[in-house]
N, C-alpha and C positions, 0 to 999 in steps of 0.2 A: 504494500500500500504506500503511495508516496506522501513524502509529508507534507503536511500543510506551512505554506509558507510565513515567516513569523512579518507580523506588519510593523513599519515603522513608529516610532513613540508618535503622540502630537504637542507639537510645538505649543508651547503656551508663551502669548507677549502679553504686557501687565504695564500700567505704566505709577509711576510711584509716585508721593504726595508732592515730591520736588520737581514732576511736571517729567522727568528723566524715563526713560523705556528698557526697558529689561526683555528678553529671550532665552525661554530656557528651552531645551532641549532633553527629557527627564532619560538620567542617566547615562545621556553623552556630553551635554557642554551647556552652560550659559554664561552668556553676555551685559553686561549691565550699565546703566547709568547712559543713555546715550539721549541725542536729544528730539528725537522723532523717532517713531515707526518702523522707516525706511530706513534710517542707519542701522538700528538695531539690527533689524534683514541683514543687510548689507553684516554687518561685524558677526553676524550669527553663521555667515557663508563660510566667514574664514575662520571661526571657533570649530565648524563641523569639519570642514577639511583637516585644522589641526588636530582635531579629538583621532579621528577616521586615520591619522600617520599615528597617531600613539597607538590605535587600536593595531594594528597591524604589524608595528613593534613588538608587541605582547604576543600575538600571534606567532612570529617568526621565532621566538624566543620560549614556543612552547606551553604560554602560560594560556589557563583559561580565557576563552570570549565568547559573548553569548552570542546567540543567535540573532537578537536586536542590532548585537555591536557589527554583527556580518554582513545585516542589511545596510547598516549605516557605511559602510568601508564600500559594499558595491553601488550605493548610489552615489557615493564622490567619485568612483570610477567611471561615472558617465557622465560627470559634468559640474561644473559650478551652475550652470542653468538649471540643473537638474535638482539641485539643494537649492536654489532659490525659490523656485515651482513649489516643490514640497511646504517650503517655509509659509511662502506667500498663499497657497490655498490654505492651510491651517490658520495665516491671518485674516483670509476674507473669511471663511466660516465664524470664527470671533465676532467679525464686524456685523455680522447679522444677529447674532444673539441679541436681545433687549439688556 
């Protein structure tokens, strides 16, 4: 039986009393303190690449990585568009909630 594939975390963006935006990424990376939405994204792109080179680190060296962390390594492999995509439809879905 083949396995079911494990789905990426979702992004949660938050923005905090000092007006600053935060992005986290639950149990690969977050970003903080930026001053819109769209930086946040933006430094959230290069927090997941840099998480996604540790994560692979660890790997090569043996050590446990989950299956979240697997997905997260093959989608920097297809792109900084590809992490931004991701990022960005977990913020529009945000933006619709009340």
């Amino acid at each position: 039986m083949p396995k079911k594939p494990f789905s990426l975390p979702t992004p949660l963006i938050s923005q905090a009393d000092d007006g600053t935006w935060s992005l986290e990424v639950p149990g690969v990376t977050k970003t903080e303190g930026h001053p819109s939405p769209e930086w946040a994204m933006a430094k959230a792109v290069e927090s997941v690449r840099r998480a996604a080179g540790d994560i692979v680190r660890r790997w090569i060296a043996g050590k446990p990585v989950t299956p979240v962390e697997q997905q997260v390594v093959l989608l920097v492999t297809r792109g900084d568009s590809q992490v931004y995509a991701w990022l960005e439809a977990a913020f529009a879905d945000d933006r619709k909630t009340p």
